[in-house]
C-alpha positions in Angstrom: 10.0 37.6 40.3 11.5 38.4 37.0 10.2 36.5 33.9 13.1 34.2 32.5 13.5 35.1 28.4 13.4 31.6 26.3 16.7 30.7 25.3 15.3 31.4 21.3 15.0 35.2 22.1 18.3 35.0 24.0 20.0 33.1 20.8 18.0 36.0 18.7 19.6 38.9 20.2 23.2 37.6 20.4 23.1 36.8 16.6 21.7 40.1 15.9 24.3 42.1 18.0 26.9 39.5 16.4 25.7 40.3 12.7 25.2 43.9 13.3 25.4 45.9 10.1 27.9 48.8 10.0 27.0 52.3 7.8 29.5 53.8 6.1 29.4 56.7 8.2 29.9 54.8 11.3 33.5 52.8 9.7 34.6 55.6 9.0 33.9 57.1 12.5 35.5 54.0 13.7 38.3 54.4 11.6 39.0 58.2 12.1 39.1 57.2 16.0 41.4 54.4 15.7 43.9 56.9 13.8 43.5 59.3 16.5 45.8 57.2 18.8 43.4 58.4 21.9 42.8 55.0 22.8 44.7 51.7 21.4 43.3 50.0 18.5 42.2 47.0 21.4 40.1 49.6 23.6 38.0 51.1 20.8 37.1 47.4 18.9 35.8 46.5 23.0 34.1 50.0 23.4 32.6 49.4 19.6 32.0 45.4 19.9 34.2 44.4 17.0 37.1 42.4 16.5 40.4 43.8 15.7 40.4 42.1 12.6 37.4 43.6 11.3 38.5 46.9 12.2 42.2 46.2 10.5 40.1 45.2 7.5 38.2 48.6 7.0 41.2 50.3 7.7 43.0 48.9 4.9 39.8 48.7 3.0 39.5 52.3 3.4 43.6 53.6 2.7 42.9 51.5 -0.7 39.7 53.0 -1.7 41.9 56.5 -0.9 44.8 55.8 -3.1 42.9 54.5 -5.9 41.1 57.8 -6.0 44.0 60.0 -5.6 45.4 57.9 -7.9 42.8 58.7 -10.2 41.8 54.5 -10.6 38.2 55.6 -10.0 34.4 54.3 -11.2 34.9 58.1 -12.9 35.8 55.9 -15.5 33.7 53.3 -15.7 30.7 55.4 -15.4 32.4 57.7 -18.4 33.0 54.6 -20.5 29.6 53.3 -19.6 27.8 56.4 -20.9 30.2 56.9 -24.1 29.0 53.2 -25.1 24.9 53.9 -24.2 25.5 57.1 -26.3 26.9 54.7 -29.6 23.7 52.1 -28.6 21.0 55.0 -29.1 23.0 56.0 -31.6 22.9 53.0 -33.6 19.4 52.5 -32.2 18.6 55.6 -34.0 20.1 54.6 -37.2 18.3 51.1 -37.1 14.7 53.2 -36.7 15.5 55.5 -38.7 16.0 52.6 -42.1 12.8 51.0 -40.7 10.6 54.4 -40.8 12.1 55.0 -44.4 11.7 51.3 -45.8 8.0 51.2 -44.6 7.7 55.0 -45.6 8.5 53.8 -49.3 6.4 51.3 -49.0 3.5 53.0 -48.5 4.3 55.8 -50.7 5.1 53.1 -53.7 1.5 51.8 -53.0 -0.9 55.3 -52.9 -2.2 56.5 -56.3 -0.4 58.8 -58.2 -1.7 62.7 -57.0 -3.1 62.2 -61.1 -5.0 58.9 -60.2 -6.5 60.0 -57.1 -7.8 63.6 -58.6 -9.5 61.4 -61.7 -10.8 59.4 -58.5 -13.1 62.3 -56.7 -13.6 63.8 -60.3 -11.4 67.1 -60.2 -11.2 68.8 -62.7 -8.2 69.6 -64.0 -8.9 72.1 -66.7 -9.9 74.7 -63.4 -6.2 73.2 -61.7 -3.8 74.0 -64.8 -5.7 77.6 -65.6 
């Protein structure tokens, strides 16, 4: 006698084959198959376990994504315009820490004894100094 599944697991495993998660790799697989013309769009959805839909949908999805990059419409620049404006933010960060070291740099320098104060301070003297 064969042990019945509950119907949970049974539910479980038709949403998961439902809801299944397609790679890159494997639309375009799909994709590259359908253009083929080996088998009609209808056969290869069944033999895949999608719907037509989805399947017209990464096609177009993918001819866009194809045109836009020979068309040179890329993230190329984006990512280029991206780095040009991190480059002017260090930049500018570099220019902000740069004031701050110098403002506390005088700072400190305005408030140490003069070179002739602090000698007069551990008794040098300055008659062996100037000779």
């Amino acid at each position: 006698m064969v042990p019945k599944r509950s119907a949970e697991k049974t539910v479980r495993e038709i949403k998961r084959r439902i809801h299944r998660e397609y790679s890159a790799e494997e639309k375009i697989r799909i994709i590259f198959d359908g253009l083929r013309d080996e088998t009609s769009i209808a056969e290869l959805c069944r033999r895949e376990g999608i719907h037509q839909n989805i399947y017209y949908k990464w096609s177009r999805d993918f001819l866009e994504a194809g045109k836009k990059r020979l068309g040179g419409d890329t993230m190329r620049e984006t990512n280029t315009k991206i780095r040009q404006e991190n480059m002017h933010l260090k930049q500018l960060m570099a220019d902000i820490a740069l004031k701050h070291f110098n403002k506390k740099y005088k700072t400190v320098v305005k408030n140490l004894p003069s070179p002739r104060n602090w000698m007069k301070s551990v008794h040098i003297d300055f008659s062996v100094i100037y000779e």
